[in-house]
N, C-alpha and C positions, 0 to 999 in steps of 0.2 A: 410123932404123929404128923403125918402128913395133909398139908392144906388140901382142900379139895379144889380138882383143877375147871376151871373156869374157862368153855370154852364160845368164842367170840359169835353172833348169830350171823350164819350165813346170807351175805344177799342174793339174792335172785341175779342173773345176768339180765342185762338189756335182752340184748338178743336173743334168749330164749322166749320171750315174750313177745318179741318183737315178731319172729318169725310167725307163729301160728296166728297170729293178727291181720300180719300182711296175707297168707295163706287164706285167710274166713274172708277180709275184706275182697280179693280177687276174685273167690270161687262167688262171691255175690253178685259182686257184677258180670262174670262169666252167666250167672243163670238170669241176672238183670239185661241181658243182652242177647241171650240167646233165646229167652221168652220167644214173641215171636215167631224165631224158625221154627221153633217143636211145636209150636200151634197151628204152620202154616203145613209141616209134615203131618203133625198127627192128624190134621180136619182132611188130609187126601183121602185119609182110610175108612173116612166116616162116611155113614147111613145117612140117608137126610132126617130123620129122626132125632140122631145126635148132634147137626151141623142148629138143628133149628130146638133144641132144647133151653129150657130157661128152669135152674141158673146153667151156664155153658159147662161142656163136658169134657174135660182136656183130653182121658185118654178114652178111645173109641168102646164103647160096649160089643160092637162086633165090624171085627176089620174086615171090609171089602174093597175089591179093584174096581168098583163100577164106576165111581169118577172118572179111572184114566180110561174105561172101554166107553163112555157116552163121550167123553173127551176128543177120543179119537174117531170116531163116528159121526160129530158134529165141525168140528176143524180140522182141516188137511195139516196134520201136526209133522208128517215127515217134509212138506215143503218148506214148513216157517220153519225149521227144523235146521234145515238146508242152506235155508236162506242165510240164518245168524252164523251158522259154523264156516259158511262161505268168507262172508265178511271179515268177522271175529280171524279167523286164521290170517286171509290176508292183508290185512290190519295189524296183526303181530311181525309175522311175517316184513312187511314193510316197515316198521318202524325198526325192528332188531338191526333192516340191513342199511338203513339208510342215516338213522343216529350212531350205531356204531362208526358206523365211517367218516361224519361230519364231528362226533366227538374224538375221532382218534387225529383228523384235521388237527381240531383246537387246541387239543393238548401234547401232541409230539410232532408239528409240521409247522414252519416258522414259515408264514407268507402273507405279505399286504394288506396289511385290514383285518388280520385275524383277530387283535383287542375291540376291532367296531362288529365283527360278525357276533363274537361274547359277546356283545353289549345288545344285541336285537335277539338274540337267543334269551336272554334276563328278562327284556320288555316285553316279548312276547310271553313272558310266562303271569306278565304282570297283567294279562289281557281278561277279562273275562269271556269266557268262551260262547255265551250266551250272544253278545256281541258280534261275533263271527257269521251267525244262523245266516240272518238276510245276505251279507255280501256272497255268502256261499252257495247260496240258495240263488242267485243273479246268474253267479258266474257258471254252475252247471246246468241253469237252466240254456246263454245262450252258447253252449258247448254241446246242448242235446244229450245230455248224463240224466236227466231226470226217468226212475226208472231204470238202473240200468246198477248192476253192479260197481262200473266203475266209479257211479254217483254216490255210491254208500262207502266207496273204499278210500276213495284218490282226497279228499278231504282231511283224512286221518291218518294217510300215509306214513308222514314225520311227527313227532313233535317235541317242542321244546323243552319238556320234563326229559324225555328221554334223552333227547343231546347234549342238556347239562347232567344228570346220569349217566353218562356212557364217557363223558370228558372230565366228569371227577375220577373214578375210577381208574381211567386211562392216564392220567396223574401219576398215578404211585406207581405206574410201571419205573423200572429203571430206566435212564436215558444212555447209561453204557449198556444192556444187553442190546438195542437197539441199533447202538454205534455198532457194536461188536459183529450185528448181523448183517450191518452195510458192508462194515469191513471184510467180509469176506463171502459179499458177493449179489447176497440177498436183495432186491427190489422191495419197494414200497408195499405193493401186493402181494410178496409172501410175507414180509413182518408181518400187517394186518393180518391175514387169514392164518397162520400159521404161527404164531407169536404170542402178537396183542389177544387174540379174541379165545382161545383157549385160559389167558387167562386171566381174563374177565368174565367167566362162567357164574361164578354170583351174579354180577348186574345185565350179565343176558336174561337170569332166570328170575330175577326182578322184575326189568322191564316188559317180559310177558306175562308175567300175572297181573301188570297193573291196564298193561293195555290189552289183551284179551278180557281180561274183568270189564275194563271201563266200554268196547267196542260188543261185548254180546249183549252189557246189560244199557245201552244207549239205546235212549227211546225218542228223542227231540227229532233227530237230523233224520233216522228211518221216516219217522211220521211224516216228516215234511218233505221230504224228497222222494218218498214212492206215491204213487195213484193206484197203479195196479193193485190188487189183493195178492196175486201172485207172487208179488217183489217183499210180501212182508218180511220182517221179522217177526221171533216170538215174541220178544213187548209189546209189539205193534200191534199184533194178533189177539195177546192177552186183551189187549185194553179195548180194541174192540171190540171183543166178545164180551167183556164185561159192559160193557154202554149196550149191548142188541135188549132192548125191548122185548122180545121173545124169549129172553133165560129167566126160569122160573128159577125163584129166591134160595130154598135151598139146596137143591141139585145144583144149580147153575154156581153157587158159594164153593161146591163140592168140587165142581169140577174146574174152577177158578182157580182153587188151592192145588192142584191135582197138576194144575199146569205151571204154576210157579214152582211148584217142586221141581219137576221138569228143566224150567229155566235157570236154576239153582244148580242142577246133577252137574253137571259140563264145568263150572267153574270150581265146584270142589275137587273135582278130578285131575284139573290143572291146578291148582295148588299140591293136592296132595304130592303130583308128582315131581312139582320142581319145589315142595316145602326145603331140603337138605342146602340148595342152594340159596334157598330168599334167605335163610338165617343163616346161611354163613356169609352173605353180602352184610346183613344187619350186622351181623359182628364184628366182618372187615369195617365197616366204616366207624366203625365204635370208637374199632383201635387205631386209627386215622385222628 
């Protein structure tokens, strides 16, 4: 007769548990954090009925576009419009070309003072930017920039995030494919453009979503540096259309949301497009 066999009780893995935990815990705060946006989408679509309802009404009883038609009807939305894509571009535009090349300096061109230029590239990162307002706000006054595109742009042209950004990166190229390319023939100016910057295409497509993000949705240096109405941008616009004395409580809510939507579209569209590249920078630098 045979003993009866005895078998040992299974444990659970960690990491079976572990995973659908980290999974509940993420998708929480994904919806703890996107709260918010879907409140500030879904109130576009809203009735003033349902903007001024108590208790509040997340998804619309009946969706309409009257926000963005009174919207557009009450502010010139294609100038403020104009205004930020003007900037916001070159603003990107400028720093891509100007960090790139000062980071491609620091990290593959041996010349005098290059460990003191790193070191004021570091301190300026250590600066608070709030601290800049007044001197800059001096020095385009007496340059006659106030007002004026170049006032909203030439401020933001470079900066210091981007140059150490762009001179890490530039790092991990090889220092022989470089020789290799002097060696038979190549100038400084076709490494750089023909070289280095194809392949640094992650921290290009970085640096434009931090600084197109940070230049459409900057509200301080617009406010203070335009007079004109005409020179706004959309924050600039939003905020003082939400201070006019004249906008009734809930329309005016309606069409408040209707325009940060608005100012919202433009940056998700630039993510979306360079998302393949920010995560595969994220990753480069992991494996770094």
């Amino acid at each position: 007769m045979t003993a009866p066999t005895v078998t040992a009780p299974t444990r659970r893995r960690p990491g079976r548990v572990r995973g659908p935990l980290l999974y509940t815990v993420a998708s929480l705060g994904l919806l703890v954090m996107s709260a918010p946006f879907l409140w500030m989408a879904l109130s576009a679509f809203k009735t003033r009925k349902d903007l001024t309802a108590s208790p509040p009404v997340w998804i619309p009883s009946h969706w309409t576009l009257a926000n963005f038609r009174e919207l557009l009807d009450q502010l010139d939305m294609a100038r403020y419009f104009m205004n930020s894509l003007i900037v916001a571009v070159l603003v990107t535009v400028c720093n891509l070309l100007f960090c790139s090349m000062l980071g491609y300096a620091l990290a593959k061109l041996q010349f005098t003072g290059r460990s003191k230029v790193f070191g004021i590239v570091l301190a300026a990162l250590m600066v608070p930017g709030n601290l800049l307002v007044l001197p800059l706000y001096v020095l385009m006054t007496k340059l006659n920039l106030i007002d004026s595109y170049a006032g909203l742009v030439l401020p933001f042209a470079a900066g210091a995030f981007g140059v150490f950004l762009m001179r890490q990166f530039m790092q991990s190229i090889p220092d022989e494919l470089l020789e290799a390319a002097r060696i038979d023939g190549a100038g400084e100016w076709y490494i750089f453009w023909r070289i280095v910057l194809p392949l640094v295409k992650p921290a290009l497509a970085t640096l434009t979503i931090f600084t197109f993000l940070g230049s459409w949705n900057n509200f301080v240096w617009p406010l203070i540096a335009t007079n004109d109405p005409g020179k706004y941008t959309l924050p600039v616009a939003l905020a003082t259309f939400a201070n006019d004395p004249n906008r009734t409580v809930g329309g005016g809510n309606g069409m408040l949301m209707a325009g940060s939507l608005l100012v919202v579209l433009p940056v998700l569209l630039v993510f979306a497009v360079l998302q393949r590249h920010f995560t595969q920078g994220i990753a480069t630098a992991g494996l770094k």
